[in-house]
N, C-alpha and C positions, 0 to 999 in steps of 0.2 A: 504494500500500500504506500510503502516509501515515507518521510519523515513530514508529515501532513498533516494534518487533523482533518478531520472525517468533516463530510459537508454530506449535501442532504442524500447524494448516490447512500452512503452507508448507515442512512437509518431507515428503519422501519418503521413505518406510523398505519397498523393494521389495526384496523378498528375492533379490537377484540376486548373479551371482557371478562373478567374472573374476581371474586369474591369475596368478602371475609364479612362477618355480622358486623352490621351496625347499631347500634342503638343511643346517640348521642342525646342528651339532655339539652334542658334550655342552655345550661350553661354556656353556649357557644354559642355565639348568635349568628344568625342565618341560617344554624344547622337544623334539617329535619328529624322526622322522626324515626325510630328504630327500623332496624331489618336483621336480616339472618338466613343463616342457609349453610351449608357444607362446613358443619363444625368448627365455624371460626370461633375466637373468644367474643366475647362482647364488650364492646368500647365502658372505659371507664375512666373515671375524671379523680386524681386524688392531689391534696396537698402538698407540694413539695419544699424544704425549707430552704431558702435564697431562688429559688428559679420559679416560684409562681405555682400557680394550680395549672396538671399535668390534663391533658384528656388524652384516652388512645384511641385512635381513629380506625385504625387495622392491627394485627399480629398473627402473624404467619401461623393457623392452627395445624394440630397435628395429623395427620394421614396413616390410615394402617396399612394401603396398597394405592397402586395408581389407578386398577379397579375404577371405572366410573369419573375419573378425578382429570382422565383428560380429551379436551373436543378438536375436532377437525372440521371448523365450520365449513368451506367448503365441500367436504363429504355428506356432511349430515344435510346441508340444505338450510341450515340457521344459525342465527348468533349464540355465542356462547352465553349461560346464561347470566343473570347479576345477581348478586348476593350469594357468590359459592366461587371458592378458590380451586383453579385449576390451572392444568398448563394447555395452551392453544397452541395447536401447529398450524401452520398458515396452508401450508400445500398437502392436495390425499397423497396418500400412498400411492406412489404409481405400480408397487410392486402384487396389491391387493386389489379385487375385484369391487371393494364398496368404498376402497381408499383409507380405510381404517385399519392403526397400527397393531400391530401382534404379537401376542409376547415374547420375551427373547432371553435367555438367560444368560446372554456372554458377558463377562469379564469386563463390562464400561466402563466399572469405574479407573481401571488402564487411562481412561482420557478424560475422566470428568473429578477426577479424586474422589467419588462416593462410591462405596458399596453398599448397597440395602442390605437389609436382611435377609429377606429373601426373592433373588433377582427374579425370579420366573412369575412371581404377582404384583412386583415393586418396577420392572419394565416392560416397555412397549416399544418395536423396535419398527423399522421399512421391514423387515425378513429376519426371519430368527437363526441369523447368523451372524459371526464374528465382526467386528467393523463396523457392521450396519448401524444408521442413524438410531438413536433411540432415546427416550426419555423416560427418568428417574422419578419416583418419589417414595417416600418413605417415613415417617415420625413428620418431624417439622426443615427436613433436606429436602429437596427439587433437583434435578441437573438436568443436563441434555448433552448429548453428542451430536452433530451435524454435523454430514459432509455431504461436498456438492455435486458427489460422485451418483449421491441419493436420488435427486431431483431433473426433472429435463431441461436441456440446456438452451433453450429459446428464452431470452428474456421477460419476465413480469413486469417491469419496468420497463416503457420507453427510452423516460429519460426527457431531454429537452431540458429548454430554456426556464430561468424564474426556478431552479430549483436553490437554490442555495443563497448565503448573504453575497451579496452583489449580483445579485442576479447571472450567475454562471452558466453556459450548457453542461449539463449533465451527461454522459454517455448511457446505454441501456445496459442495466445490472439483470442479473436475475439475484434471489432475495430466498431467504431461509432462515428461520429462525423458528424452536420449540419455545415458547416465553409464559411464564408462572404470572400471571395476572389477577385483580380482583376489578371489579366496576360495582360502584355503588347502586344500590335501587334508587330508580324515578324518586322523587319525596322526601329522601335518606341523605344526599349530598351537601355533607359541608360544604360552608363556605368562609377558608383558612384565615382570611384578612379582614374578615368584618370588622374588627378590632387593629387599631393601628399595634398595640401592643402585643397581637399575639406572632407568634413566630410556628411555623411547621417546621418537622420536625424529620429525618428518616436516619434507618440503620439497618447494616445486614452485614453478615460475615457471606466472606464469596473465596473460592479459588477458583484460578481458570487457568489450570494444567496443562492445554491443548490448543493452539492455536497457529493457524499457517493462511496466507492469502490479507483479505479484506475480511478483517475478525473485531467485532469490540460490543461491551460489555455497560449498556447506559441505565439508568434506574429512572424511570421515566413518570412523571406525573402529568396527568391530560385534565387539566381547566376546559371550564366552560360559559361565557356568558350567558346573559337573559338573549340576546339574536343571535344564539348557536357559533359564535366564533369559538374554536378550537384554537387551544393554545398546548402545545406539548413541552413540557417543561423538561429538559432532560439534567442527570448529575451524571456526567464520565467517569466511565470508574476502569476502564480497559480499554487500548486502539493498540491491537497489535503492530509493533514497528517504529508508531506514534514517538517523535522524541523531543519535539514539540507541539503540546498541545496549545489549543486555545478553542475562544468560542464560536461554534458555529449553528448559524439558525438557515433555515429552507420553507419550504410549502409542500405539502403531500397533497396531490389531488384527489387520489382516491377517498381519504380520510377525511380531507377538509381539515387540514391540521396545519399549522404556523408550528413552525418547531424553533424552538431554542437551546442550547446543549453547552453547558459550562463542565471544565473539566477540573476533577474536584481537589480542593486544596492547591490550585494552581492562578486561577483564576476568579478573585471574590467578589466581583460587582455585583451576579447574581445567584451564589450560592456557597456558603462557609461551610468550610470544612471543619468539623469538633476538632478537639486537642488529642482526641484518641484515635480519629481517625488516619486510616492507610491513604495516599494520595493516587489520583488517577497515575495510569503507568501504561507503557505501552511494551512490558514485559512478560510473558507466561509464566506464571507460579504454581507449585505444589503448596499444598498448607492453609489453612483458614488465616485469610485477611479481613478486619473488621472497618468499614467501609460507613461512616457516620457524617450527618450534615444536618443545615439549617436553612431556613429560606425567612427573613422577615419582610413586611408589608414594604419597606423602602425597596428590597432587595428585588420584588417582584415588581413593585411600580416601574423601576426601573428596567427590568428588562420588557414589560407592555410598551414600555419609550422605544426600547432601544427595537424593538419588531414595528413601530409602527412608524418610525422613520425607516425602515427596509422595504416597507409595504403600504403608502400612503395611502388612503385609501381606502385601505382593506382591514384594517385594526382600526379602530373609532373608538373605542372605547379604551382608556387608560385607567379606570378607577379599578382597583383592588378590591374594594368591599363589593363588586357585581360578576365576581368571578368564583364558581365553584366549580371542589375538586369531584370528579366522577369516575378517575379509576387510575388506578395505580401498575406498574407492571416492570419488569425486567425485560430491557432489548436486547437479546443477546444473541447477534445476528452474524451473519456471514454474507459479503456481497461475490459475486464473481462474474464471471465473463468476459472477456474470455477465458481466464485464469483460476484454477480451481483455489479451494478453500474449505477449511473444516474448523472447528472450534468447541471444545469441550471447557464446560463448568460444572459446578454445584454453588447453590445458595442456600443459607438456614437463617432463618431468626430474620426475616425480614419485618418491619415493625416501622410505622408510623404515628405520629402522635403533635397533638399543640399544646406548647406553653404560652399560659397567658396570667 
């Protein structure tokens, strides 16, 4: 990918959506009312001494097998659903007659650092053989293997012009990505900034053992106003090769999504990195890295400015208190074409939450 930062060819903005219970209090204003679904915990608000009253918004609930736990919305013919945590693969199985994955007991965690417990109900794989693409879950761990050897090699992507900050041409990528996702139900969606003082908040430990090509690793938050503008918020946490990063924002047509992507502990105009936090890297690692940030009301105004001088026009609305969050999810993508590509992770303990 060369010493770059990724622009809009290497993100993915697939409108998918996976779950965890909501049930937020008045306490948080603009925030609706409860939900639930696929054993998430349920949001809760407590005390904390020097840092304010805590609310959690999401936390990664636990999984006994991938059993049910993951969708192929083009397979199935519908959206993944909201209020239930799952991993979405973007593309069927070309190896499968209804394009749904199957289980596979090989040895993944060779490329993803995790071993379930027991692989043969804990993965799902393109073919239940060695190599093959496949995705993880198990307790409160996700991963996935992708490779682009999996998928046919005609572009999903066109590509064109107005994809990226300054309006670049884009070349046609083809796109791949297993990604652990939640979307909030209709009625249920915070809204992080109503409060100048409050600050969101995210964390997760992640390795990414496995990466070769157009590989990177983004923790993605998708805003939404009251007229449906899409805002995808990204924190860089991996660009294979990447040896300097910095921020890049684009437009996905398909999603209708403005995207923005700061790389984390590098770049803090629009999102801080904790003091315990790992910094984005453009290096493959064995080992759990713990991966921590923060977003406050200035930090987000500020980048509604900074997308809406890239896109006159098309962003109108700058106020932070009319933006809610509707789903949350791990990019954890592969681009190619010509040039192949594969990329192995795991993630645990992904968890979101406001101090205010």
């Amino acid at each position: 990918m060369g010493n770059t930062s990724k622009v809009a060819t290497e993100r993915h903005f697939a409108v998918s959506r996976i779950g965890v219970v909501l049930a937020l209090a008045a306490l948080i204003a603009g925030c609706g009312g409860g939900g639930g679904g696929g054993g998430a915990s349920t949001s809760s608000t407590s005390a904390s001494a020097g840092t304010g009253t805590v609310t959690t918004l999401f936390e990664q609930p636990q999984a006994s097998s991938i059993a049910g736990n993951l969708v192929v919305p083009l397979a199935d013919n519908s959206k993944p659903p909201a209020g239930t945590f799952e991993l979405v693969l973007e593309q069927p199985d070309p190896f499968t007659t209804n394009g749904e994955l199957v289980p596979t007991a090989w040895n993944a965690s060779s490329q993803t650092g995790f071993a379930p417990s027991n692989p043969m109900s804990d993965q799902l794989g393109f073919q239940n053989t060695p190599g093959t693409s496949t995705a993880q879950m198990d307790g409160d761990t996700v991963g996935a293997y992708i490779n682009s050897k999996d998928v046919p090699s005609s572009p999903v992507d066109p590509g064109g012009a107005g994809g990226g900050c300054g309006h670049v041409t884009n070349p046609p990528v083809q796109k791949m990505m297993i990604a652990p996702q939640y979307t909030w139900s209709s009625g249920t969606e915070p809204v992080p900034f109503a409060s100048s003082t409050t600050v969101l908040s995210g964390s997760l430990d992640l390795q990414v053992p496995t990466a070769s090509g157009v590989a990177y690793v983004v923790a993605d938050l998708l805003f939404e106003d009251p007229n449906g503008v899409r805002i995808s918020y990204g924190v860089k946490l991996f660009g294979n090769g990447v040896t300097n990063p910095v921020v890049g924002c684009g437009y996905d047509a398909p999603s209708n999504s403005f995207t923005i992507d700061s790389p984390l502990g590098i770049d803090e105009r629009f999102v801080s990195a904790a003091a315990n936090s790992t910094a984005d890297t453009g290096i493959p690692w064995l080992g759990w890295q713990h991966f921590e940030w923060s977003i406050n009301q200035s930090q987000f105004t500020a980048a509604l400015q900074y997308l809406a001088t890239q896109y006159p026009g098309q962003i109108r609305d700058v106020d932070p208190t009319r933006y809610m969050l509707a789903q949350v999810h791990l990019n954890a993508e592969i681009n190619f074409l010509p040039g192949p590509a594969e990329l192995g992770w795991s993630m645990s303990g992904l968890k979101i939450w406001l101090v205010n």
